[in-house]
DSSP file (Angstrom, degrees, kcal/mol; ACC not computed):
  #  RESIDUE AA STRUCTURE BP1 BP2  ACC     N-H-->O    O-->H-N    N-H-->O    O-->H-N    TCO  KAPPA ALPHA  PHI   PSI    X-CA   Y-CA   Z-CA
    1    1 A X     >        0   0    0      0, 0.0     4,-0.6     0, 0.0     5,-0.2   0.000 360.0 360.0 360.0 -41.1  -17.6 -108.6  -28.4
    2    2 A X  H >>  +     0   0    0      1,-0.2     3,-2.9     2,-0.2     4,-1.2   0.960 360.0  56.8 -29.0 -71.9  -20.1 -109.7  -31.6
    3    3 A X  H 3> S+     0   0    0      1,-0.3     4,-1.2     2,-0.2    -1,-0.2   0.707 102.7  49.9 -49.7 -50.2  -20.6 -106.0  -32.0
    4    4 A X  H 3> S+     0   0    0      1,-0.3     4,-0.8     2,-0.2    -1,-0.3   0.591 117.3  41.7 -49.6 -22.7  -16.8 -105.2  -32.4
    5    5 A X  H << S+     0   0    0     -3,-2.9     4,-0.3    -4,-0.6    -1,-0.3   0.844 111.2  51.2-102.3 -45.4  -16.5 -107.7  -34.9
    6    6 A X  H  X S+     0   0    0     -4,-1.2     4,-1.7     1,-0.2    -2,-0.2   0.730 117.7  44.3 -52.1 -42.6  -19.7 -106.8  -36.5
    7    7 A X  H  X S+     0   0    0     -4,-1.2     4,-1.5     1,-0.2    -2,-0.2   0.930 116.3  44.2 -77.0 -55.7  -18.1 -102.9  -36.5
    8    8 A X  H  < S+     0   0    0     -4,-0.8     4,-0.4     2,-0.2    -1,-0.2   0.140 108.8  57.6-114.1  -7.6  -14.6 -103.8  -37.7
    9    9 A X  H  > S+     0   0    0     -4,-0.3     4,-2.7     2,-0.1    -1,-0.2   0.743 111.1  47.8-110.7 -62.8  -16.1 -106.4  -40.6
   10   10 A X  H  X S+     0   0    0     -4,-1.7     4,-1.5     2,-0.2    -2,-0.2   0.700 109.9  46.9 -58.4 -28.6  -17.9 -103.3  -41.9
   11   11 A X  H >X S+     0   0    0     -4,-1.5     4,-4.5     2,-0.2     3,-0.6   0.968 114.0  50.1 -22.8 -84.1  -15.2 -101.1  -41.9
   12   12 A X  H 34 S+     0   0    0     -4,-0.4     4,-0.3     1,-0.3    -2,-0.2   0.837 115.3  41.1 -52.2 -74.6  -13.5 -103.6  -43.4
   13   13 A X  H 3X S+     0   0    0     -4,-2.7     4,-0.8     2,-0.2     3,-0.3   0.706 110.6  54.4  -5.9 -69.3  -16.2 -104.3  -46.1
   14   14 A X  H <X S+     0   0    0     -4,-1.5     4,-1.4    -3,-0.6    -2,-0.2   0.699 107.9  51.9 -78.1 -38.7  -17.0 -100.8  -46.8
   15   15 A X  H  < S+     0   0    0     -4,-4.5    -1,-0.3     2,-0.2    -2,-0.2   0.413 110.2  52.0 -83.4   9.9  -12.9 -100.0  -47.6
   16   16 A X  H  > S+     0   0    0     -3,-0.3     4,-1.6    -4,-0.3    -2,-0.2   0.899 105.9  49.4 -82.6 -55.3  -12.9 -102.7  -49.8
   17   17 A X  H  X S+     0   0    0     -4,-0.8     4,-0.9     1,-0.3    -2,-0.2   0.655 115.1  46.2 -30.9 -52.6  -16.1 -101.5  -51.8
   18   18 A X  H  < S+     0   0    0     -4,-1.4    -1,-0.3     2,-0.2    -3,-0.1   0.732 103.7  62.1 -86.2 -15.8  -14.4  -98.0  -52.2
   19   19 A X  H >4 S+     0   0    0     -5,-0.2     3,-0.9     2,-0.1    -2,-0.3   0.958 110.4  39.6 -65.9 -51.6  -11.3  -99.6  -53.1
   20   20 A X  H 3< S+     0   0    0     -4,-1.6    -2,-0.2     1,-0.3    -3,-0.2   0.635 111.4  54.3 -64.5 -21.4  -13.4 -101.1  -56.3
   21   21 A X  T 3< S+     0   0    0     -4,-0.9     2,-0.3     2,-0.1    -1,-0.3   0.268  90.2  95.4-108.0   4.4  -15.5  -97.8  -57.2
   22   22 A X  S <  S-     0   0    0     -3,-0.9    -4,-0.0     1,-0.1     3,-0.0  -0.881  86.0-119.4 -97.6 135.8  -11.9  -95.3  -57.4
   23   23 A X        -     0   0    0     -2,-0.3     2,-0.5     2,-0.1    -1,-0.1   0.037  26.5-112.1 -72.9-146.1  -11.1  -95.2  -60.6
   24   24 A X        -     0   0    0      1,-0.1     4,-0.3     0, 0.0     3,-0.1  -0.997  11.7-154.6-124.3 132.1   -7.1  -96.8  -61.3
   25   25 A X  S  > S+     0   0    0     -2,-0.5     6,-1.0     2,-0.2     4,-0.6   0.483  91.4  63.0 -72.8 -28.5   -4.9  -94.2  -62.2
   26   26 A X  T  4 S+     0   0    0      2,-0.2    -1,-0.1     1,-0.2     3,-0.1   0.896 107.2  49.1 -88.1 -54.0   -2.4  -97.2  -64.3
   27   27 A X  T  4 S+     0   0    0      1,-0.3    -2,-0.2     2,-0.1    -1,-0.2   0.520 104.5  52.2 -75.5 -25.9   -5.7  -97.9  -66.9
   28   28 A X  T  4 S-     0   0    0     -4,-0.3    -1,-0.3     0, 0.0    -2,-0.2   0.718  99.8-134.7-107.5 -12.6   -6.5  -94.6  -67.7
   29   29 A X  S  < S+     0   0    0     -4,-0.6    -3,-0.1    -3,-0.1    -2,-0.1   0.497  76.5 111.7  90.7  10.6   -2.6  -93.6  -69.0
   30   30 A X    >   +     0   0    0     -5,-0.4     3,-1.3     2,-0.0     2,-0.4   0.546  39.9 115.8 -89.1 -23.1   -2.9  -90.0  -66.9
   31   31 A X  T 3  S+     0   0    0     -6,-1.0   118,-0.1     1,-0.3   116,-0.1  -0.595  94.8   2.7 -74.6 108.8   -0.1  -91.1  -64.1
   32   32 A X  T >  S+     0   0    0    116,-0.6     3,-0.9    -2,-0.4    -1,-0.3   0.684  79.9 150.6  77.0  29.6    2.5  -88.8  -64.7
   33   33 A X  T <  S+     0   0    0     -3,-1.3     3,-0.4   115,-0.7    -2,-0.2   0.437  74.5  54.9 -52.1 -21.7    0.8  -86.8  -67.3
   34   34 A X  T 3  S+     0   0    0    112,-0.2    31,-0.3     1,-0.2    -1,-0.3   0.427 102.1  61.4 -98.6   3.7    2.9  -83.5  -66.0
   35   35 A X    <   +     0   0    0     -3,-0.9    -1,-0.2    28,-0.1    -2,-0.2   0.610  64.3 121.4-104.2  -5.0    6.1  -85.4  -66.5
   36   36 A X        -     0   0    0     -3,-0.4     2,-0.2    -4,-0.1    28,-0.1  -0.304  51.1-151.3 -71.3 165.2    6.1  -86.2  -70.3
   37   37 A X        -     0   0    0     26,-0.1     2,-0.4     2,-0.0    26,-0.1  -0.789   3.7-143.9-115.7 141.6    9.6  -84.5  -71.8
   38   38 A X        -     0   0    0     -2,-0.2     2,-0.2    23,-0.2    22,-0.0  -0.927  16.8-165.6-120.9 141.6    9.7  -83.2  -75.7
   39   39 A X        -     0   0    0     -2,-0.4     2,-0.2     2,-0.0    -2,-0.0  -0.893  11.4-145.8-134.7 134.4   13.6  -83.8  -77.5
   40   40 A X        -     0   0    0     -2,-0.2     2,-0.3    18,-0.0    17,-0.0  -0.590  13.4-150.4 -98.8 145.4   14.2  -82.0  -80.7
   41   41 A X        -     0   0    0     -2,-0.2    -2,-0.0     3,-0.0     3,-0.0  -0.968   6.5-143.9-108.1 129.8   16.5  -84.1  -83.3
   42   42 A X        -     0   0    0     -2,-0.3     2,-0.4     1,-0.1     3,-0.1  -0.281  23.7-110.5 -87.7-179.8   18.6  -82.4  -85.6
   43   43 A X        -     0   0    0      1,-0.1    -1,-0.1     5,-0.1     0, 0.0  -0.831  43.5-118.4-112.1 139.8   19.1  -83.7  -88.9
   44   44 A X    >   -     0   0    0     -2,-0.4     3,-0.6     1,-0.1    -1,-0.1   0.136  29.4-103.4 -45.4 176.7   23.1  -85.0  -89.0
   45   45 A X  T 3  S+     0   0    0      1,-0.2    -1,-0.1     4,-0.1    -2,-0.1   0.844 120.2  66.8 -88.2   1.5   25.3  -83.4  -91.3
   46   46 A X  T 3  S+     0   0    0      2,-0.1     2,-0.8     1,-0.1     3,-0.4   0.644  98.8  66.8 -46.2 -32.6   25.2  -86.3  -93.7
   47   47 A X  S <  S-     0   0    0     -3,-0.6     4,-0.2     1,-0.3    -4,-0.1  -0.774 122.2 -17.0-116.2 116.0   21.3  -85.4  -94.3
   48   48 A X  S >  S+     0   0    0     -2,-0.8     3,-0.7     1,-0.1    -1,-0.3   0.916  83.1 175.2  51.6  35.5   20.2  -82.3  -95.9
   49   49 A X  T 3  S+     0   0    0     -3,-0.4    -1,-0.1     1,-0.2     3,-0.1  -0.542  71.1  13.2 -77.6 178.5   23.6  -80.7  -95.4
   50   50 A X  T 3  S+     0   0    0      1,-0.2     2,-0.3    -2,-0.2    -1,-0.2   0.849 101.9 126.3  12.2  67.9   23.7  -77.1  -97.1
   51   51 A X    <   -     0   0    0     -3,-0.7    -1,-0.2    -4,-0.2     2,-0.1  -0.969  70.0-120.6-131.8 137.5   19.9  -77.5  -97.3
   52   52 A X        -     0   0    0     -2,-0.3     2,-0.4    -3,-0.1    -3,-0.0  -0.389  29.8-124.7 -78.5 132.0   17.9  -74.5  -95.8
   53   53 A X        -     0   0    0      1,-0.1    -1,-0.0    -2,-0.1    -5,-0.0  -0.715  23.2-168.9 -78.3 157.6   15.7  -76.2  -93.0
   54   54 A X        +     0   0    0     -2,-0.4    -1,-0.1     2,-0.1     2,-0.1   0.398  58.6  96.5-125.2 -24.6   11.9  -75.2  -93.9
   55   55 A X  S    S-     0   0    0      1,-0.1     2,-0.4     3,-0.0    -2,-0.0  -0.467  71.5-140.6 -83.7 148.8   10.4  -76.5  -90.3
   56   56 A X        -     0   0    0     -2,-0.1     2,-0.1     1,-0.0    -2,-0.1  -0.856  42.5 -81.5-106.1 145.1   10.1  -73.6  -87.8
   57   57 A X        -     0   0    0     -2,-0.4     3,-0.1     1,-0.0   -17,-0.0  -0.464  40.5-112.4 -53.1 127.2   11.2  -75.0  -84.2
   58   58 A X        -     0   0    0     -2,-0.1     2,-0.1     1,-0.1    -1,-0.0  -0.106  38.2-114.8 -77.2 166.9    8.9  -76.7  -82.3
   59   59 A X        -     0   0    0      1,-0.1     2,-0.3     0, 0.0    -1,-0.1  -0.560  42.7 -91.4 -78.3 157.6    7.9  -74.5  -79.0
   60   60 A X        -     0   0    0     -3,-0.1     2,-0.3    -2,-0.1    -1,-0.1  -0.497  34.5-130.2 -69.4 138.7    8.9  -75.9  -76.0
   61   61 A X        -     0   0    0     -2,-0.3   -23,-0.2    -3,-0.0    -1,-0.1  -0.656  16.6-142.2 -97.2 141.9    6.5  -77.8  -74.6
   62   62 A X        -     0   0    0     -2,-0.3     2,-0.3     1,-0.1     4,-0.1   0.281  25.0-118.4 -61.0-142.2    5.6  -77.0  -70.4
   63   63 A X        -     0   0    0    -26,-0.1   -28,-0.1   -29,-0.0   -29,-0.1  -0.386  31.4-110.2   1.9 152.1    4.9  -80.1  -68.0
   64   64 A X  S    S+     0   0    0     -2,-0.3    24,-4.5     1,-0.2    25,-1.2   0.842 113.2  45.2 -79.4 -20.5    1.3  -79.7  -66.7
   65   65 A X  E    S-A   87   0A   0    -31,-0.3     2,-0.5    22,-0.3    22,-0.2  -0.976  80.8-164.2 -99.9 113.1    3.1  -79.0  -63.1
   66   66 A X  E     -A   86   0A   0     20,-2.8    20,-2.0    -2,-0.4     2,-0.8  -0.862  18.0-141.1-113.4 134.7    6.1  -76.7  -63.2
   67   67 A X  E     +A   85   0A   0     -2,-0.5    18,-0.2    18,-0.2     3,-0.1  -0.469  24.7 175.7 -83.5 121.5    8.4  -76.4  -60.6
   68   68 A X  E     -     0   0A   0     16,-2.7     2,-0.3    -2,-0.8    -1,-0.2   0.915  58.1  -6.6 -93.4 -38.0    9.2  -72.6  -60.5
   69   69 A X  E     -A   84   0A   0     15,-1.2    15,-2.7    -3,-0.1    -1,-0.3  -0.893  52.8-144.9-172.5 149.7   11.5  -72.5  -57.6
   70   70 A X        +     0   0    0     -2,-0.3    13,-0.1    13,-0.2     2,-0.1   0.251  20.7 147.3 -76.9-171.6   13.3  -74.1  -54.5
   71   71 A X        -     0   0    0     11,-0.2    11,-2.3     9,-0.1     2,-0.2  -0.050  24.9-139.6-158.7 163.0   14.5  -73.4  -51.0
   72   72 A X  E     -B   81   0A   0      9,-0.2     2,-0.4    -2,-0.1     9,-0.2  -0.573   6.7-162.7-116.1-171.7   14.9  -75.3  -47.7
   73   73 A X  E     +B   80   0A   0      7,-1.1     7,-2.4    -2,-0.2     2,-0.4  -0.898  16.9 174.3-156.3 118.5   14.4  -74.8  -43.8
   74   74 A X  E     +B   79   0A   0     -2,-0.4     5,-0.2     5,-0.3     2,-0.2  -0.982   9.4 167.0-133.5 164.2   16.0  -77.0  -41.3
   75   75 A X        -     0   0    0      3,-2.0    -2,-0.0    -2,-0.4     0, 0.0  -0.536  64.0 -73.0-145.9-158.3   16.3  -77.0  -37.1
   76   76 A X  S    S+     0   0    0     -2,-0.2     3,-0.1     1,-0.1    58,-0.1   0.657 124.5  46.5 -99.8  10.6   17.4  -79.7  -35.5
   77   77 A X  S    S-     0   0    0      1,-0.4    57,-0.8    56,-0.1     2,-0.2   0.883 116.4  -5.4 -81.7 -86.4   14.6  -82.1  -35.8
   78   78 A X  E     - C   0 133A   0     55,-0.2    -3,-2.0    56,-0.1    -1,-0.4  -0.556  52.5-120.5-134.9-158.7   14.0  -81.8  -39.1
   79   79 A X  E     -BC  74 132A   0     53,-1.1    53,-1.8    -5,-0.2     2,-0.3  -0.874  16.6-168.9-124.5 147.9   14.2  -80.3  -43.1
   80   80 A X  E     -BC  73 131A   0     -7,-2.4    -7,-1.1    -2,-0.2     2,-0.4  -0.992   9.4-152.6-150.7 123.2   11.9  -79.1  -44.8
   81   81 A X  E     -BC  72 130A   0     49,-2.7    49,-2.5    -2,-0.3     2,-0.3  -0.844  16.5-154.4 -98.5 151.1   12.1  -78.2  -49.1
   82   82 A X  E     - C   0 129A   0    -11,-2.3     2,-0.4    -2,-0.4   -11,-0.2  -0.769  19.4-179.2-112.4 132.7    9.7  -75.3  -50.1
   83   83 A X  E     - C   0 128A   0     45,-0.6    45,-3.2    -2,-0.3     2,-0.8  -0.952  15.9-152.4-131.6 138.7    8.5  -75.5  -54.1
   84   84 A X  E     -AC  69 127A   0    -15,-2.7   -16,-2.7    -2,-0.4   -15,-1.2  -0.873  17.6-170.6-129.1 128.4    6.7  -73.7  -55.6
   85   85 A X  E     -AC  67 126A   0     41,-1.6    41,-1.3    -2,-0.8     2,-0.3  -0.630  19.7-141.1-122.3-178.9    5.0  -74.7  -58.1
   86   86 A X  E     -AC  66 125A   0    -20,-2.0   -20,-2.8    39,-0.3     2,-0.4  -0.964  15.2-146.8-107.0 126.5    2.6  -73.9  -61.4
   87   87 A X  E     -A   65   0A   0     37,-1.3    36,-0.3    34,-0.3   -22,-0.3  -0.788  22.2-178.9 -65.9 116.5   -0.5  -75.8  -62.6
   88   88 A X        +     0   0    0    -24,-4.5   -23,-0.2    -2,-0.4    -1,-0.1   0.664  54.2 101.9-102.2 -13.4    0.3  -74.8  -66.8
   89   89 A X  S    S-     0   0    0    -25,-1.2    34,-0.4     1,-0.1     3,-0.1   0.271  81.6-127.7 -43.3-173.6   -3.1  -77.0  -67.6
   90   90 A X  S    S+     0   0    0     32,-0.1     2,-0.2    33,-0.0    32,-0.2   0.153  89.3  56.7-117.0  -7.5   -6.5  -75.6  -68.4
   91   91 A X  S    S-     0   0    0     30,-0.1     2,-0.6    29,-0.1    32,-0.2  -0.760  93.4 -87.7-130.7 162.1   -7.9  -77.6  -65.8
   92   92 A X        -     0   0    0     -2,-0.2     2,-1.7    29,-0.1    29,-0.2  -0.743  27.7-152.8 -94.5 123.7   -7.7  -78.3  -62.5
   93   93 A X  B     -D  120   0B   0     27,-1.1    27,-0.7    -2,-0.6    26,-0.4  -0.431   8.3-168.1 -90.9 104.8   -5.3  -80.9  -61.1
   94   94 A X        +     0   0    0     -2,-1.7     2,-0.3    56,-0.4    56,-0.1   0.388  62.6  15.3 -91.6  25.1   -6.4  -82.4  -58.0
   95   95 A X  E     +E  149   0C   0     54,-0.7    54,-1.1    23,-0.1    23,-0.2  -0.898  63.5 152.9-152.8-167.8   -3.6  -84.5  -56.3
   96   96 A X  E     -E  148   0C   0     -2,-0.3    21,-2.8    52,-0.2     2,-0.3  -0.516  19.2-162.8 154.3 134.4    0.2  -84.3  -57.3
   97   97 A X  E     -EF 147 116C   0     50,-2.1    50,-1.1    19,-0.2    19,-0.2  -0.808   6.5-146.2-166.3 134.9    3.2  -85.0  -55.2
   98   98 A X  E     - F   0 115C   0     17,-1.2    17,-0.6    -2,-0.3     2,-0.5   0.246   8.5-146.8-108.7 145.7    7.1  -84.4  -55.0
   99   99 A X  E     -EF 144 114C   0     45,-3.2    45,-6.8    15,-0.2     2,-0.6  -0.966   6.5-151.8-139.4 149.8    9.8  -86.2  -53.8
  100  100 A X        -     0   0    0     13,-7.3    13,-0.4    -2,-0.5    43,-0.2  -0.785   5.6-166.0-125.8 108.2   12.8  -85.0  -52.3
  101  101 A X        -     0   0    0     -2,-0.6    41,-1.0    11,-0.2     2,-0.3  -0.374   7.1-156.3 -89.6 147.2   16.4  -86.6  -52.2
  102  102 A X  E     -GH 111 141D   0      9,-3.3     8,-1.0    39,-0.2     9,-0.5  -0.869   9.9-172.9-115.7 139.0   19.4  -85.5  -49.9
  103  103 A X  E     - H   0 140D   0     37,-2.3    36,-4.0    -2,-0.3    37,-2.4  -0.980  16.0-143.4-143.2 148.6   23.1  -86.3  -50.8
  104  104 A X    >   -     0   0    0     -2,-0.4     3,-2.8    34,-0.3     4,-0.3  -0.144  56.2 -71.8 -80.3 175.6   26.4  -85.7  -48.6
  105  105 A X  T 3  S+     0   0    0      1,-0.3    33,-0.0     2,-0.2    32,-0.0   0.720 134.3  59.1 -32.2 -67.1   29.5  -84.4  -50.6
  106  106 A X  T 3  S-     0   0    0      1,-0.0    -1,-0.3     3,-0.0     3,-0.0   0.231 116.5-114.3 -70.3 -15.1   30.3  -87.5  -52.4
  107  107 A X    <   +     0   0    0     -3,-2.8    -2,-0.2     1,-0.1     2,-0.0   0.666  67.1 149.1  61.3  43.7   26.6  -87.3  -53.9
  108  108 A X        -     0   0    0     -4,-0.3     2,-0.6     2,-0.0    -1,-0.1   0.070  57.0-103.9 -87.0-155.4   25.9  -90.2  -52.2
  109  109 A X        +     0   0    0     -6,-0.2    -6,-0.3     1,-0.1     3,-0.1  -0.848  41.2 174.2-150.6  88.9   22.1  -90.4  -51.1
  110  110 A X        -     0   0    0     -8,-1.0    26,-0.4    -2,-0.6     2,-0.2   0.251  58.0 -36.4 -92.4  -0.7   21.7  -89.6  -47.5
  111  111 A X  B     -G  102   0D   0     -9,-0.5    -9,-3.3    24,-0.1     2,-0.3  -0.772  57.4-138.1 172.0-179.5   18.0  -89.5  -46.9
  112  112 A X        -     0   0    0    -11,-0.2    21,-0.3    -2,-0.2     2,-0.3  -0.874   4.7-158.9-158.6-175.1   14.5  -88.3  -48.8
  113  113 A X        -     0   0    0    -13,-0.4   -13,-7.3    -2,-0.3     2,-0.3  -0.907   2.9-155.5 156.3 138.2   11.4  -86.6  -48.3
  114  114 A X  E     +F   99   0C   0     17,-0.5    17,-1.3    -2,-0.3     2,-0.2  -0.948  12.1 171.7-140.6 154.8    7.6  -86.4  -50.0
  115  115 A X  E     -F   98   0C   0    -17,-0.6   -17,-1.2    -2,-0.3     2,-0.4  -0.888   8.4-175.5-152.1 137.1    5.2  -84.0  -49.9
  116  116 A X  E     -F   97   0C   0    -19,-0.2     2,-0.3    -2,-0.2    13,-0.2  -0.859   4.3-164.1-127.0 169.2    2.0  -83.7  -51.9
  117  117 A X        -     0   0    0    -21,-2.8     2,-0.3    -2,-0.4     3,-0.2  -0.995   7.1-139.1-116.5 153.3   -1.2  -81.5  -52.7
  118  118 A X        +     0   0    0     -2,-0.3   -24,-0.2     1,-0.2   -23,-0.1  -0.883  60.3  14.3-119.9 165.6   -4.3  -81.2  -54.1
  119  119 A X        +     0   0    0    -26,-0.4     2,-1.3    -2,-0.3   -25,-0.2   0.639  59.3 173.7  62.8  47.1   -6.7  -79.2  -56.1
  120  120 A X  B     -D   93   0B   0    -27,-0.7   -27,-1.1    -3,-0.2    -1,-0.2  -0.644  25.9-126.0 -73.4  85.1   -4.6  -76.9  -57.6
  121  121 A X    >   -     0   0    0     -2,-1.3     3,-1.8   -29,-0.2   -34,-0.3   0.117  29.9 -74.8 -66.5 166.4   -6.3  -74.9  -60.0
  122  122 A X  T 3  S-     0   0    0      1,-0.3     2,-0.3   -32,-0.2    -1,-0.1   0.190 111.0  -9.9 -82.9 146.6   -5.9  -74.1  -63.4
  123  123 A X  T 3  S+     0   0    0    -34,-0.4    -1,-0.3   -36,-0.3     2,-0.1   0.270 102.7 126.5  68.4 -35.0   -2.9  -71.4  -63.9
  124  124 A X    <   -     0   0    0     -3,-1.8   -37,-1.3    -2,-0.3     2,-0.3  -0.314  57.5-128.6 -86.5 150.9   -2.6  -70.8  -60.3
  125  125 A X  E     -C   86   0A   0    -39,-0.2     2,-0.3    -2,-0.1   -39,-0.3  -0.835  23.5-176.5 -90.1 134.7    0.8  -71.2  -58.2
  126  126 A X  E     -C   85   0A   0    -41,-1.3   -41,-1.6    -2,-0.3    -6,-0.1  -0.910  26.8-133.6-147.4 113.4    1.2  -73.4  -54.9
  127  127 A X  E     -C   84   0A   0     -2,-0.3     2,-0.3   -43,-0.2   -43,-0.2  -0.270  24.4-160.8 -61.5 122.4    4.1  -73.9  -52.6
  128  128 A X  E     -C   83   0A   0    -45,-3.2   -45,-0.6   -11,-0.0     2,-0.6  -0.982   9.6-148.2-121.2 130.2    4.3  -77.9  -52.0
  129  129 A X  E     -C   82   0A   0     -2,-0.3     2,-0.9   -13,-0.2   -47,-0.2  -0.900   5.8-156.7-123.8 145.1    6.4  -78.5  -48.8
  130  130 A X  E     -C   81   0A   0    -49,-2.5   -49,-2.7    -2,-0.6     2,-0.8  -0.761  14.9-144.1-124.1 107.5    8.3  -81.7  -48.9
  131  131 A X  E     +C   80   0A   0    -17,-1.3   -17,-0.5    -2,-0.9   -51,-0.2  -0.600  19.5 178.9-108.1 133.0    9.1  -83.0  -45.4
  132  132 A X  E     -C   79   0A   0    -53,-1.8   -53,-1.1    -2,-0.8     2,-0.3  -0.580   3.6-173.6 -98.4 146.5   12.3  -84.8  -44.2
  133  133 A X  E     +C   78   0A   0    -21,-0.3   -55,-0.2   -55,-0.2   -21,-0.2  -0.846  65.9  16.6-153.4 127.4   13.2  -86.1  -40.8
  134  134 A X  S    S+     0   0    0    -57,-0.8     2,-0.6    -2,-0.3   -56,-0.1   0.517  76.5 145.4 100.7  32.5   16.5  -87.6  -39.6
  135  135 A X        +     0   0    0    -56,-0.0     3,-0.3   -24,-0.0     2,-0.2  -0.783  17.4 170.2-109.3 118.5   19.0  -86.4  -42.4
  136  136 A X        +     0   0    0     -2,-0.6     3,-0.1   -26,-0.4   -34,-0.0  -0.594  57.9  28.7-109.3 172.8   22.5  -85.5  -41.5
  137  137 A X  S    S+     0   0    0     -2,-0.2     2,-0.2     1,-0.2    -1,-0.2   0.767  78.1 162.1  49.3  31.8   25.5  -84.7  -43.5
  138  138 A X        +     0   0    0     -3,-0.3   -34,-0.3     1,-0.1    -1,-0.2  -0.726  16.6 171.3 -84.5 153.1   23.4  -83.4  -46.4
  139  139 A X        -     0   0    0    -36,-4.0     2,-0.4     1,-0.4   -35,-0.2   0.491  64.1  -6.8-121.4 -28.1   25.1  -81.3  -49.0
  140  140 A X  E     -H  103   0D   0    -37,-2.4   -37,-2.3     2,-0.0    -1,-0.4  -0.999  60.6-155.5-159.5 157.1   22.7  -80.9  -51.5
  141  141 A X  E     -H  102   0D   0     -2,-0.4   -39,-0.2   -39,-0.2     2,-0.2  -0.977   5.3-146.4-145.9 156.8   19.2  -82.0  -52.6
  142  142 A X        -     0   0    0    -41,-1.0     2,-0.5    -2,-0.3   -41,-0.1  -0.521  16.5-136.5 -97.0 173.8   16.7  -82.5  -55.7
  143  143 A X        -     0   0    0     -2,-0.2     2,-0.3   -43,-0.2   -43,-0.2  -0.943  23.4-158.1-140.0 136.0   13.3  -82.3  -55.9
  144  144 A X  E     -E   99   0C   0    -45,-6.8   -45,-3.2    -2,-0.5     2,-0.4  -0.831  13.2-130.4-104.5 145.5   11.7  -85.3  -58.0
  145  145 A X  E     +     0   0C   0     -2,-0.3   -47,-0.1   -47,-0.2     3,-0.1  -0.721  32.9 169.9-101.6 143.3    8.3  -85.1  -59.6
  146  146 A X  E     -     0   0C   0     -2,-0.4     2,-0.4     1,-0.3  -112,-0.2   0.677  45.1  -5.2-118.3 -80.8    5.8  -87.8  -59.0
  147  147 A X  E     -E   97   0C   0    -50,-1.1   -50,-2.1  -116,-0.1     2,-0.5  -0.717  52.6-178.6 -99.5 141.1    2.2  -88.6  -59.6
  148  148 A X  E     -E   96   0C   0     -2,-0.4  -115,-0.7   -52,-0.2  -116,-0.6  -0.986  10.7-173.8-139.7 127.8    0.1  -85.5  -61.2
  149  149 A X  E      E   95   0C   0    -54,-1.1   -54,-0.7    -2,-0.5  -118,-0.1  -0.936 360.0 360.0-124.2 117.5   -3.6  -86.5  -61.6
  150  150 A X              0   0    0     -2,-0.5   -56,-0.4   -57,-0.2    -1,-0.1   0.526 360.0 360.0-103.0 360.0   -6.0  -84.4  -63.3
């Protein structure tokens, strides 16, 4: 019985110790790095009307994960969302992962679903499948993005 304790203390120990040596995702300002959004503002007409604008439009800018397209699967167990999605980086991102909301008619929120992956290299496309179990009366769903970590 020592031994068990002995086993189950080092364990214990050892996941602490790896807790302390990963880095923290919060501290380095990369959590959600695929998610930032760019908004153009135009200038009212009060400001520089009938003045030629000079600024070329900025391009739109990608997310470093883009979701290229949807579909679902369901039986009678459970649902299952298909995305596929793009790494637009240079680099490879190695975890990122989805979440997926259900709403009835009324757009009321009837269940969700996550699915994630990792190592998705740079340019390349990967199908993330976001799994649901014990959602009835769904009508529609979204698919949310959550942590992308390079």
């Amino acid at each position: 019985m020592k031994k068990l304790f002995k086993i189950v203390g080092g364990i214990i120990l050892g996941l602490f110790v790896l807790g302390l040596l990963l880095p923290d995702p919060k501290k380095d300002g990369k959590a959600g790095a695929g998610m930032a959004n760019a908004s153009a503002i135009s200038p009212s007409a009060g400001e520089g009307a009938g003045e030629p604008v000079t600024e070329a439009p900025a391009a739109e800018e990608k997310p470093d994960l883009e979701i290229l397209k949807t579909s679902e699967t369901a039986n009678e167990f459970a649902r299952t969302i298909h995305v596929k999605v793009r790494n637009n980086t240079d680099h490879l991102i190695q975890y990122a992962d989805l979440k997926g909301v259900y709403y009835d008619k009324g757009k009321n929120i009837v269940g969700t679903g996550m699915g994630n992956a990792a190592n998705i290299a740079a340019g390349a496309t990967k199908t993330i499948d976001i799994m649901s179990m014990g959602i009835e009366n769904a009508d529609s769903y979204e698919v949310e993005m959550g942590n992308v970590l390079d």
